[in-house]
mmCIF file of the N, C-alpha and C atoms, coordinates in Angstrom:
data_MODEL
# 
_entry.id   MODEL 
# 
loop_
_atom_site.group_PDB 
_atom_site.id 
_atom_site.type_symbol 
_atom_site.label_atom_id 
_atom_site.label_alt_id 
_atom_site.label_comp_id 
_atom_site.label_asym_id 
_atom_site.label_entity_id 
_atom_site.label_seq_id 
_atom_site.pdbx_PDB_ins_code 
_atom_site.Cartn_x 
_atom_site.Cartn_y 
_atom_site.Cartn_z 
_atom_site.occupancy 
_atom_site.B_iso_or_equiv 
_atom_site.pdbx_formal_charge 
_atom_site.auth_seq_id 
_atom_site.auth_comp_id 
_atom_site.auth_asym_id 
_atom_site.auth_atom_id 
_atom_site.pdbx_PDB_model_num 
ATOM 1   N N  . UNK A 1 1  ? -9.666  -221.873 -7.331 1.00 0.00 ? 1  UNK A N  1 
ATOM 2   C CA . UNK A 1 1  ? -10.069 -220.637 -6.694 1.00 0.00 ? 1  UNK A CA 1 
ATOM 3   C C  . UNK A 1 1  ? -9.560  -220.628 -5.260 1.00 0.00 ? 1  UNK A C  1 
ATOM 4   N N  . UNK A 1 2  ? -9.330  -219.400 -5.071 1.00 0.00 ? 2  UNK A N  1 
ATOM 5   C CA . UNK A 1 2  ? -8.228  -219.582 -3.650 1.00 0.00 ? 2  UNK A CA 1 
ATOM 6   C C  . UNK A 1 2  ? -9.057  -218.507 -2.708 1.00 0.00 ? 2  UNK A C  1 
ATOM 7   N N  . UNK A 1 3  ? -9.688  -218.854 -1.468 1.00 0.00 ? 3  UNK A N  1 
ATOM 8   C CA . UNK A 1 3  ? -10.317 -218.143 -0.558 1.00 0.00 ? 3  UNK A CA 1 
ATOM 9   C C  . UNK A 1 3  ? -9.564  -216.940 -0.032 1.00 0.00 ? 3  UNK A C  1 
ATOM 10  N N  . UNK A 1 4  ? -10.055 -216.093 0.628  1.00 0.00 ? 4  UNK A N  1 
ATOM 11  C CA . UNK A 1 4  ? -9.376  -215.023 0.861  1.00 0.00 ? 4  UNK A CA 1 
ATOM 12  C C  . UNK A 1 4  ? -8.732  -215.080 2.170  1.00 0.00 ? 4  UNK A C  1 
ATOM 13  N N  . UNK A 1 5  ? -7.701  -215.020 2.501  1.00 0.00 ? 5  UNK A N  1 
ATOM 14  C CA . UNK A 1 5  ? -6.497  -215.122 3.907  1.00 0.00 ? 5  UNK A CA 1 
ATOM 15  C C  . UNK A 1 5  ? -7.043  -214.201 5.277  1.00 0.00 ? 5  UNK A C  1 
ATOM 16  N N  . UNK A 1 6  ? -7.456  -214.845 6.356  1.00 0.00 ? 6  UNK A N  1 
ATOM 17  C CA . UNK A 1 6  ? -8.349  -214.490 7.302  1.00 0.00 ? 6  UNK A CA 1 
ATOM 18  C C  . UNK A 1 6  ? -7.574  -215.134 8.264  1.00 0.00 ? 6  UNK A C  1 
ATOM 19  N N  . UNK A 1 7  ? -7.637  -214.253 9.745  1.00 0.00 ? 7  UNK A N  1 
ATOM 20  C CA . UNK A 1 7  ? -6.568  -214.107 10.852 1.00 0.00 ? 7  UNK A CA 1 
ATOM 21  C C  . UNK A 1 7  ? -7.029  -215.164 11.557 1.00 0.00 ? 7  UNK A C  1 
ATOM 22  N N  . UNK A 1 8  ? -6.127  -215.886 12.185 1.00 0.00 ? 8  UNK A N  1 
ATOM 23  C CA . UNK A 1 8  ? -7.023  -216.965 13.700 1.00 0.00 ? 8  UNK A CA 1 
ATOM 24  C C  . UNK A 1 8  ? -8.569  -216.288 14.355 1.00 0.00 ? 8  UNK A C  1 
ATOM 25  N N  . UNK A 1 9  ? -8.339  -214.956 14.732 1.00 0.00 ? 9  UNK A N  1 
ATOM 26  C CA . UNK A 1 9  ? -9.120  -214.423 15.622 1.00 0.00 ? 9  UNK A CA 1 
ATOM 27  C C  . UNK A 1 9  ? -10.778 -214.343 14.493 1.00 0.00 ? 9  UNK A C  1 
ATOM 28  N N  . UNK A 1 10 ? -10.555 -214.625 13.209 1.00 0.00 ? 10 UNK A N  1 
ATOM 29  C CA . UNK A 1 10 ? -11.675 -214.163 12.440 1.00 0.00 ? 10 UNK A CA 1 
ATOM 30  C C  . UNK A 1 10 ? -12.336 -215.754 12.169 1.00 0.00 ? 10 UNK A C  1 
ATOM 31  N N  . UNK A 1 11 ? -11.724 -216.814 12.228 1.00 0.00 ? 11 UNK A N  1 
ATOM 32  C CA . UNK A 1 11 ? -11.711 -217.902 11.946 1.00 0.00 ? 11 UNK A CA 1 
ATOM 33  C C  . UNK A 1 11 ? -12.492 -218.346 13.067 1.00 0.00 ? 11 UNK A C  1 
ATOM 34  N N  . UNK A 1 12 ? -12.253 -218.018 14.450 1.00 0.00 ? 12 UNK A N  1 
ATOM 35  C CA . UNK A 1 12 ? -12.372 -218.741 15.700 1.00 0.00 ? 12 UNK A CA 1 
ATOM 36  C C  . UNK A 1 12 ? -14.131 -217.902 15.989 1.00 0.00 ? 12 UNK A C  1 
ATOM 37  N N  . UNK A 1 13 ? -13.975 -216.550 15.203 1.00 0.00 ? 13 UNK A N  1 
ATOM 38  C CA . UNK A 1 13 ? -15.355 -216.209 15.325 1.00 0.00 ? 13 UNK A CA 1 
ATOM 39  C C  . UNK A 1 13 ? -16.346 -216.087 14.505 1.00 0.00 ? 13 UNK A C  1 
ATOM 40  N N  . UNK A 1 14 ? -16.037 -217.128 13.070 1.00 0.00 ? 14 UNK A N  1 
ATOM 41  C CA . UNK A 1 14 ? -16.943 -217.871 12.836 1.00 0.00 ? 14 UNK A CA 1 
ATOM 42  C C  . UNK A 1 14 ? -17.176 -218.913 12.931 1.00 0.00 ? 14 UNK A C  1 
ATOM 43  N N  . UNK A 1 15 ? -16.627 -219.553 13.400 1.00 0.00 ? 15 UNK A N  1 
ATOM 44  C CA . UNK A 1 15 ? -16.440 -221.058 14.331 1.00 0.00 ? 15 UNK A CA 1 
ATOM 45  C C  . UNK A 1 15 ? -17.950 -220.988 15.487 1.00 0.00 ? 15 UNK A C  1 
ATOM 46  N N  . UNK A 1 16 ? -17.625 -219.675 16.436 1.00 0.00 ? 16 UNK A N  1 
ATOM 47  C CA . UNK A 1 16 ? -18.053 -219.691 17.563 1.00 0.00 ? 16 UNK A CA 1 
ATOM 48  C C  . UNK A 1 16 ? -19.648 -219.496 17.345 1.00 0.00 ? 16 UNK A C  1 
ATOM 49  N N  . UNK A 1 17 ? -20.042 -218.842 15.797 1.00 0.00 ? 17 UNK A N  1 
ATOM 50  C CA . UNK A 1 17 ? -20.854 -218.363 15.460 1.00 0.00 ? 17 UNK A CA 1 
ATOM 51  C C  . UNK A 1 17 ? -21.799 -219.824 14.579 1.00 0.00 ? 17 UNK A C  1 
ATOM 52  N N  . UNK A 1 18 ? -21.078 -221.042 14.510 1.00 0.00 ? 18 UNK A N  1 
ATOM 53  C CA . UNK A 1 18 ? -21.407 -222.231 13.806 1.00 0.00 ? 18 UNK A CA 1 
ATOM 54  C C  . UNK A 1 18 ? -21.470 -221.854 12.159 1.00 0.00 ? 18 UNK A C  1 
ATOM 55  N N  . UNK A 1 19 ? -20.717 -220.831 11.747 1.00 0.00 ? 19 UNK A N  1 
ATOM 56  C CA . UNK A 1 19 ? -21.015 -220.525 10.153 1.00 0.00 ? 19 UNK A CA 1 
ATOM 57  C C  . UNK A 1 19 ? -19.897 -221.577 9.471  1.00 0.00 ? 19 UNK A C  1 
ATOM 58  N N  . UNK A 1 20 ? -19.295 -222.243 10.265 1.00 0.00 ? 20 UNK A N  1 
ATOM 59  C CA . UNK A 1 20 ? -18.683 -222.958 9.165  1.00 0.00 ? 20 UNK A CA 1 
ATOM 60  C C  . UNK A 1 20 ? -18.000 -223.991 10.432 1.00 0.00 ? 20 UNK A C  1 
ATOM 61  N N  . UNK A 1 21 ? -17.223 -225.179 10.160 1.00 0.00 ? 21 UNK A N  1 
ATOM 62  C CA . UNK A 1 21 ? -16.511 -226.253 10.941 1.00 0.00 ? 21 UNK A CA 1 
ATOM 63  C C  . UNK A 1 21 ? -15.206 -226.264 10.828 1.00 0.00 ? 21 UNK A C  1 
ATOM 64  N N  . UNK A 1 22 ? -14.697 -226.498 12.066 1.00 0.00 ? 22 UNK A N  1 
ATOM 65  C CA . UNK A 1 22 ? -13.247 -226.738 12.064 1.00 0.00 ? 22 UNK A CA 1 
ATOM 66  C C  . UNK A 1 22 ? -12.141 -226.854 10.763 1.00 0.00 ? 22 UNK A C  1 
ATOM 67  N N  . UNK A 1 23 ? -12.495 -228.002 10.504 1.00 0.00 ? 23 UNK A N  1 
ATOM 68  C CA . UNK A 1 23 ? -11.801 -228.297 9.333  1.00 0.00 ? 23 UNK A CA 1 
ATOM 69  C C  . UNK A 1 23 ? -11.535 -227.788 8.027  1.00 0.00 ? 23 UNK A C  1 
ATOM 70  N N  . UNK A 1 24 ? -12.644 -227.023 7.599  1.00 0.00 ? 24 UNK A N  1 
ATOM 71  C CA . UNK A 1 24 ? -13.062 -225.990 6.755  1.00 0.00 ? 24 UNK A CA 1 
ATOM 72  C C  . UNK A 1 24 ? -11.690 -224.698 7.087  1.00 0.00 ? 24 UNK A C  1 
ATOM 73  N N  . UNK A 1 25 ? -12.399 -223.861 8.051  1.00 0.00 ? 25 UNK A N  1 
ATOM 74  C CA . UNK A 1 25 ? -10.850 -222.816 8.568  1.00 0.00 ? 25 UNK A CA 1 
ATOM 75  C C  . UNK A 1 25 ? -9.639  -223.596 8.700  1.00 0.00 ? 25 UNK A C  1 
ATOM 76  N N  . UNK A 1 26 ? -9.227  -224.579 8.931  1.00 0.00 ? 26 UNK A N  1 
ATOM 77  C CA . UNK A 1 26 ? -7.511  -224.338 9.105  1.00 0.00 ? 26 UNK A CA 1 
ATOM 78  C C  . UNK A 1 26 ? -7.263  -224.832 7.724  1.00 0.00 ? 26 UNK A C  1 
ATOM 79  N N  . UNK A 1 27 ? -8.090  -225.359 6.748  1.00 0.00 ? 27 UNK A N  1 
ATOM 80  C CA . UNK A 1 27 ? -7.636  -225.336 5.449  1.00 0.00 ? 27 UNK A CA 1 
ATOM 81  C C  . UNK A 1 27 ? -7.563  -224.284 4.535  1.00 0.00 ? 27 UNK A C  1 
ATOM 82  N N  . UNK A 1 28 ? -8.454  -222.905 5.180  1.00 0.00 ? 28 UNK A N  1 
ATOM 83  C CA . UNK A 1 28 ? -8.174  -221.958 5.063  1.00 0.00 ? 28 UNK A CA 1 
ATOM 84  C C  . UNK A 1 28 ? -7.309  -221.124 5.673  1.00 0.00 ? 28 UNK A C  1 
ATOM 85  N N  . UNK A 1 29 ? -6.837  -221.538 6.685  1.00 0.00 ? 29 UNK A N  1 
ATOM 86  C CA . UNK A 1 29 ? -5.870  -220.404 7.310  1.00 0.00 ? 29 UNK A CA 1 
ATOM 87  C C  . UNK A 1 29 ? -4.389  -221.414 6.904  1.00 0.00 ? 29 UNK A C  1 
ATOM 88  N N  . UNK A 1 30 ? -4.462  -222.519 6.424  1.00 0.00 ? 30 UNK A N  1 
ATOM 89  C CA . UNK A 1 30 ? -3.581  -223.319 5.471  1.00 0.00 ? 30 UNK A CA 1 
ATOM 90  C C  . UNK A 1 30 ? -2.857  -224.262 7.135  1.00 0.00 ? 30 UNK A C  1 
ATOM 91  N N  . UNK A 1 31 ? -3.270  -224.290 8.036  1.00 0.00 ? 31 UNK A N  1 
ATOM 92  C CA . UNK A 1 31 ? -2.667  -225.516 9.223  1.00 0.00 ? 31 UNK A CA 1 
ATOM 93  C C  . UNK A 1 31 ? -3.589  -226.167 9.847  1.00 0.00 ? 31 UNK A C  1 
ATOM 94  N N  . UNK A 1 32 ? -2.865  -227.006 9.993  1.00 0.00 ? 32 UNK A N  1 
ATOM 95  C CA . UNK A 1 32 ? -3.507  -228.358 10.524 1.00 0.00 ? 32 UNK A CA 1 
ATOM 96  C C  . UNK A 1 32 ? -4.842  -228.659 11.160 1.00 0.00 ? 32 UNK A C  1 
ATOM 97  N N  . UNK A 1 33 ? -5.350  -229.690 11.021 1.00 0.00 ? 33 UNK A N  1 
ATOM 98  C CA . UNK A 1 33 ? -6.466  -229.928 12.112 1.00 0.00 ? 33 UNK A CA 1 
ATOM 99  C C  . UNK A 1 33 ? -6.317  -229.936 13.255 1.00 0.00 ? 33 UNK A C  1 
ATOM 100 N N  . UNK A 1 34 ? -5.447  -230.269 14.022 1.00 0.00 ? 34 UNK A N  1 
ATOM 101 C CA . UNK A 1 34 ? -5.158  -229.853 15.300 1.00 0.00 ? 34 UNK A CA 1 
ATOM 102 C C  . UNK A 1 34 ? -4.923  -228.640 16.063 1.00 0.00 ? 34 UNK A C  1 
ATOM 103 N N  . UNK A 1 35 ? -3.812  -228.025 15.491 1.00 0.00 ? 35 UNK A N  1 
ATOM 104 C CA . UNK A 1 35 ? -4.021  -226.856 15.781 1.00 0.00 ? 35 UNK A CA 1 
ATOM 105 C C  . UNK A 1 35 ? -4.909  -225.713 15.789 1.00 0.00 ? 35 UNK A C  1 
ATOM 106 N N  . UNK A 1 36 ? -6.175  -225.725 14.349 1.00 0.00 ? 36 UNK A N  1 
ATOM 107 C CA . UNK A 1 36 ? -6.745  -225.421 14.911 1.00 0.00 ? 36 UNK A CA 1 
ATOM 108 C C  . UNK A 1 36 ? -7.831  -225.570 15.905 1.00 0.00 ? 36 UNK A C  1 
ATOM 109 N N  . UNK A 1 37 ? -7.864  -226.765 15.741 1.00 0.00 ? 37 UNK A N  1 
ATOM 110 C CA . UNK A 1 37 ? -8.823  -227.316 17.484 1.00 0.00 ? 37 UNK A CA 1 
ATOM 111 C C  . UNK A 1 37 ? -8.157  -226.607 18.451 1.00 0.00 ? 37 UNK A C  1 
ATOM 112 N N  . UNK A 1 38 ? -6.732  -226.723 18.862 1.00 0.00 ? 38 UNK A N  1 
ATOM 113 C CA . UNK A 1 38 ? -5.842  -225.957 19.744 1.00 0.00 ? 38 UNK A CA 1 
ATOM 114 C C  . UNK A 1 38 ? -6.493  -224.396 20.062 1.00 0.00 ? 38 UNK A C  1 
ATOM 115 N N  . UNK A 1 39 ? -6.250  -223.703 18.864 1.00 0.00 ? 39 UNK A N  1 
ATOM 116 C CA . UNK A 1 39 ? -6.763  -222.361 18.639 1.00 0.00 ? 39 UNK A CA 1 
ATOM 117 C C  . UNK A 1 39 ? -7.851  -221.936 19.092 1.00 0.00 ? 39 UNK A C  1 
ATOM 118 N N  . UNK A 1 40 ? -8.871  -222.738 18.515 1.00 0.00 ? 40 UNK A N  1 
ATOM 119 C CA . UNK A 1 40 ? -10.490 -222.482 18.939 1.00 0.00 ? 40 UNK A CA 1 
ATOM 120 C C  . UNK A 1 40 ? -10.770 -222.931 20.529 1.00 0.00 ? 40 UNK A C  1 
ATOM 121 N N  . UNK A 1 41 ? -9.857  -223.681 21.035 1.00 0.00 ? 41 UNK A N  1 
ATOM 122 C CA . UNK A 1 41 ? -10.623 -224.182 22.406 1.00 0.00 ? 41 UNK A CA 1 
ATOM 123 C C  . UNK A 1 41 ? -9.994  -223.347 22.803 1.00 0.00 ? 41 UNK A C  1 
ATOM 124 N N  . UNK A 1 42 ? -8.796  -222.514 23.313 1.00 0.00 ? 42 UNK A N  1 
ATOM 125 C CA . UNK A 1 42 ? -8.278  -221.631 23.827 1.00 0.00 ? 42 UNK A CA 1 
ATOM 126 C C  . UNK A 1 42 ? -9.154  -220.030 23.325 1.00 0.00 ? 42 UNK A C  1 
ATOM 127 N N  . UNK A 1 43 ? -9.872  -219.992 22.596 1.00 0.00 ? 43 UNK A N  1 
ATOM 128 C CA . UNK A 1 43 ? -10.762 -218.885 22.158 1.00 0.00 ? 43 UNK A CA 1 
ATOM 129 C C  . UNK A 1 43 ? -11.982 -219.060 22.868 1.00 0.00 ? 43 UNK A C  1 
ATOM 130 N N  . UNK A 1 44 ? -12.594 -220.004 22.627 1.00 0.00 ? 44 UNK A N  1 
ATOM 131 C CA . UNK A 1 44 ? -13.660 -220.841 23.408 1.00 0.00 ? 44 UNK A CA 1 
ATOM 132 C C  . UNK A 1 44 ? -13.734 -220.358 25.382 1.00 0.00 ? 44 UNK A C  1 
ATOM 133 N N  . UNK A 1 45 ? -12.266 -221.158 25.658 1.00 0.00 ? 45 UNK A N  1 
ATOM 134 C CA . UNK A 1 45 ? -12.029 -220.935 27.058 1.00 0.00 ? 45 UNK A CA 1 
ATOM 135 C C  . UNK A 1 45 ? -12.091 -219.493 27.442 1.00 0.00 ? 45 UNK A C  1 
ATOM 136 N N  . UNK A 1 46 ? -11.261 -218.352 26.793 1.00 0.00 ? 46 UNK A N  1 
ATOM 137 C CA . UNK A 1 46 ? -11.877 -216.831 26.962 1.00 0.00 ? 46 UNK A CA 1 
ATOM 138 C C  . UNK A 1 46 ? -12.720 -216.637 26.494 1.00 0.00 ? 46 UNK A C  1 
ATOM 139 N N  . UNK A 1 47 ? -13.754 -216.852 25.843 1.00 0.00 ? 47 UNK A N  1 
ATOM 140 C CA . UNK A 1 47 ? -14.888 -216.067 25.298 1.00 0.00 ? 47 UNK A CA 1 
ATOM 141 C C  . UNK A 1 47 ? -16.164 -217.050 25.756 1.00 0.00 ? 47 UNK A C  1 
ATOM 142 N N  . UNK A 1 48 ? -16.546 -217.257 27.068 1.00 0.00 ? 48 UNK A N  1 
ATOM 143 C CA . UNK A 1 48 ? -17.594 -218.266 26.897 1.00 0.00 ? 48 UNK A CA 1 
ATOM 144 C C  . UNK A 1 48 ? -19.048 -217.648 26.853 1.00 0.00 ? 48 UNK A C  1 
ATOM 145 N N  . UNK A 1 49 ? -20.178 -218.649 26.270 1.00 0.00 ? 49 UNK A N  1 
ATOM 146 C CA . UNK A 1 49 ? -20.820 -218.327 25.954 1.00 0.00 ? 49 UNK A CA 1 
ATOM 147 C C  . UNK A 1 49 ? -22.251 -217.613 27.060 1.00 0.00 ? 49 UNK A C  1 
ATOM 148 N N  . UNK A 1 50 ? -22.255 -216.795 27.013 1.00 0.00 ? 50 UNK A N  1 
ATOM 149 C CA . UNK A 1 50 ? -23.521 -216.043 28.140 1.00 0.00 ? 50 UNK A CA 1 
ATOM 150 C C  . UNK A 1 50 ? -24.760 -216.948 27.997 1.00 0.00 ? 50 UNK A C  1 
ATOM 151 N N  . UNK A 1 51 ? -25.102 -217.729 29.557 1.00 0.00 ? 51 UNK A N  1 
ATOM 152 C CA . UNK A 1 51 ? -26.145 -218.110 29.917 1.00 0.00 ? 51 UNK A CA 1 
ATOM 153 C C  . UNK A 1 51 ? -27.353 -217.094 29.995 1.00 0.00 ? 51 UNK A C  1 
ATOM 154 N N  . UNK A 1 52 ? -27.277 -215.867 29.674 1.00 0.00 ? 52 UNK A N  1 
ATOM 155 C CA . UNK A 1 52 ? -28.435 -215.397 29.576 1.00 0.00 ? 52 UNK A CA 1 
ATOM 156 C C  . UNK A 1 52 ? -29.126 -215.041 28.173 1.00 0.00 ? 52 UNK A C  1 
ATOM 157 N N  . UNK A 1 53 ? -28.049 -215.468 27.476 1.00 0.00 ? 53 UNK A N  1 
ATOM 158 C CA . UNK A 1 53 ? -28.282 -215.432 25.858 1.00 0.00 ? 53 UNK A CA 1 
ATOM 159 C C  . UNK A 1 53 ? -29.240 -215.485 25.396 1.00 0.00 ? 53 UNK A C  1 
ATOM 160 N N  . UNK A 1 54 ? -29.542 -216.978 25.640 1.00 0.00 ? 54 UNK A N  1 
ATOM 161 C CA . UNK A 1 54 ? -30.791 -217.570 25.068 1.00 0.00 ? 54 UNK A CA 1 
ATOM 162 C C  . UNK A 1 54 ? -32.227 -217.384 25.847 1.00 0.00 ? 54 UNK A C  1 
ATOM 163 N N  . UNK A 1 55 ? -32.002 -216.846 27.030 1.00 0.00 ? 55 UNK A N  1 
ATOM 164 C CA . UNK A 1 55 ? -33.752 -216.591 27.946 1.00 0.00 ? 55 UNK A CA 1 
ATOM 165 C C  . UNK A 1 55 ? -34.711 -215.733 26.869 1.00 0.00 ? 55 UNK A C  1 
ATOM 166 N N  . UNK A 1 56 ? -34.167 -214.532 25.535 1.00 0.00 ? 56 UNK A N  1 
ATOM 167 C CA . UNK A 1 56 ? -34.646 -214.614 24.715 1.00 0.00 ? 56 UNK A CA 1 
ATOM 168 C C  . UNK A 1 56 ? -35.547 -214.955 23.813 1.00 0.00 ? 56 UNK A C  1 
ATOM 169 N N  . UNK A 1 57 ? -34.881 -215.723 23.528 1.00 0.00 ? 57 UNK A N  1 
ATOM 170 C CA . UNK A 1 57 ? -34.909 -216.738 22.167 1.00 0.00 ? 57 UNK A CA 1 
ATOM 171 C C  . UNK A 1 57 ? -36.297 -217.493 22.519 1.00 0.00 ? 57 UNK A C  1 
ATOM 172 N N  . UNK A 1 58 ? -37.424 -217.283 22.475 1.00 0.00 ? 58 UNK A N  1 
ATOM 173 C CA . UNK A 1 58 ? -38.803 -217.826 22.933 1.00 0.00 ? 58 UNK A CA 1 
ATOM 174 C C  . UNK A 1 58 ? -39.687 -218.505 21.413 1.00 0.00 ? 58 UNK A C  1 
ATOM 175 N N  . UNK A 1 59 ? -39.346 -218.193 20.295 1.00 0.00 ? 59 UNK A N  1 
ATOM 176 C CA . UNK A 1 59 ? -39.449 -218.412 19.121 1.00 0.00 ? 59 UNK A CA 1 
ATOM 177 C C  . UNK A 1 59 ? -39.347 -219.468 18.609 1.00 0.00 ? 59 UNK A C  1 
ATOM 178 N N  . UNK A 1 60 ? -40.666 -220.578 17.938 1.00 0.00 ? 60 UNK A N  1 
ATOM 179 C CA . UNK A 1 60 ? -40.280 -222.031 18.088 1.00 0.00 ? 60 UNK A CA 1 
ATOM 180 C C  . UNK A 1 60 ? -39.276 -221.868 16.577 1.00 0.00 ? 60 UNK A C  1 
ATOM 181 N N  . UNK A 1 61 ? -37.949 -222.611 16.314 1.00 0.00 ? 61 UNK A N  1 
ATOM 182 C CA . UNK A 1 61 ? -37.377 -222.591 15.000 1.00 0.00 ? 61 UNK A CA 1 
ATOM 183 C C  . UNK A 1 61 ? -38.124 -224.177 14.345 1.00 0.00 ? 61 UNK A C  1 
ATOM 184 N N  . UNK A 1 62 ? -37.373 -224.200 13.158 1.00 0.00 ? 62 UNK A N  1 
ATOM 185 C CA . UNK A 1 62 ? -37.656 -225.312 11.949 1.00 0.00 ? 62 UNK A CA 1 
ATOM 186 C C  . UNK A 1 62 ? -36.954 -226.827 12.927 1.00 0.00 ? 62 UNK A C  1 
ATOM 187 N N  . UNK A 1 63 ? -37.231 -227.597 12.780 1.00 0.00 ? 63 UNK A N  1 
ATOM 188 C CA . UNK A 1 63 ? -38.434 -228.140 12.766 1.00 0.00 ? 63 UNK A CA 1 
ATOM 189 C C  . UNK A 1 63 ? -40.063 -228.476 13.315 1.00 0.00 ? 63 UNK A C  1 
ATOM 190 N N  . UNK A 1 64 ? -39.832 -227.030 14.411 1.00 0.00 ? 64 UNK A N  1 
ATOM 191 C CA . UNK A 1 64 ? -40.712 -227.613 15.387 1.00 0.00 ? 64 UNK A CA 1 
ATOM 192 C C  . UNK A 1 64 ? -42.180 -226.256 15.237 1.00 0.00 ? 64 UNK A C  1 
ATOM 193 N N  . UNK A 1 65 ? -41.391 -225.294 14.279 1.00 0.00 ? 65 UNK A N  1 
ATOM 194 C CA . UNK A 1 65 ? -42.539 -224.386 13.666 1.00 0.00 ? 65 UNK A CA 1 
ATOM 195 C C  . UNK A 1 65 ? -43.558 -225.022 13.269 1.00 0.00 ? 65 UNK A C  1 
# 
């Protein structure tokens, strides 16, 4: 069964989103482990993550519910 063909930019934002790991996407986008580490940290470096994100997030999660 062959996954469906998805762009760097879709890869890097479920990466960013933790829905899946490195290694997983570039075997789907069919290159290397490195590169895409390459890919994602250069996505990473423009898109960083908002420190006000989480002031939110007040909600104890699993395990500590």
């Amino acid at each position: 069964m062959s996954l469906p063909k998805i762009t760097n930019l879709e890869a890097c934002q479920v990466l960013f989103k933790g829905q899946s790991n490195v290694k997983l996407m570039a075997n789907q986008l069919e290159i290397s482990l490195e590169e895409m580490q390459r890919i994602f940290r250069e996505f990473v470096a423009v898109n960083p993550v908002d420190p006000e994100l989480w002031k939110g997030d007040v909600e104890l999660g699993w395990p500590w519910a």
